[in-house]
C-alpha positions as CSV (number, residue, x, y, z in Angstrom):
1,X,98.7,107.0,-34.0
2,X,97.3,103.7,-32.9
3,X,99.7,100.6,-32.9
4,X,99.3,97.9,-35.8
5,X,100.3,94.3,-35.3
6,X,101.5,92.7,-38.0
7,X,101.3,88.9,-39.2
8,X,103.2,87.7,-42.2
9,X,102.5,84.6,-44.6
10,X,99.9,83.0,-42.5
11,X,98.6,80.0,-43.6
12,X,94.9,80.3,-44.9
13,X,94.4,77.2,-46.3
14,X,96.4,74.6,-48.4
15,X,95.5,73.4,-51.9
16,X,96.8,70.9,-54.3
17,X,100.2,70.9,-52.1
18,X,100.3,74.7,-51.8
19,X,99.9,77.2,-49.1
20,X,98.0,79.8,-49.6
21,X,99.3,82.9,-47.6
22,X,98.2,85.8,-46.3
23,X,99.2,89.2,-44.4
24,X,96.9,90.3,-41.2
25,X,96.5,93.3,-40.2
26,X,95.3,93.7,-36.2
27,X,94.0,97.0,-35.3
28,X,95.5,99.1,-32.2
29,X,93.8,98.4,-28.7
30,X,91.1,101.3,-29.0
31,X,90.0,100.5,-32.8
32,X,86.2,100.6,-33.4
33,X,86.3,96.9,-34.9
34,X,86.4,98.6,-38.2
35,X,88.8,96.4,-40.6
36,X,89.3,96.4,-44.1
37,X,90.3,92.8,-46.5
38,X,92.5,93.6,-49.2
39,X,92.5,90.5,-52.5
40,X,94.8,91.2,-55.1
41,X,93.6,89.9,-58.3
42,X,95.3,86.7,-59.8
43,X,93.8,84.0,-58.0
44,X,96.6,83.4,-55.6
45,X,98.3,82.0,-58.9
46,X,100.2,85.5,-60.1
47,X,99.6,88.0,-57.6
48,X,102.4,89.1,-55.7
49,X,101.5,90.5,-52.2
50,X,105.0,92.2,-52.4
């Protein structure tokens, strides 16, 4: 299995005060460039990424 590297609640942008987080995903050294985004419904305003 290829190795993943992880980064937590990075900051995408910041709005009205507020940080809007995100996870990132990094693909293992022989990926294809093949990647997939994941957006949870709720606007950034209920979702839970948890």
């Amino acid at each position: 299995m290829q190795s993943i590297r992880i980064e937590t609640d990075v900051v995408a942008t910041t709005v009205g005060g507020h940080d809007l987080k995100v996870d990132i995903f990094h693909p293992g050294e022989n990926a294809n460039g093949v990647g997939i985004i994941f957006m949870p419904g709720g606007g950034f305003r209920i979702a839970n990424k948890a």
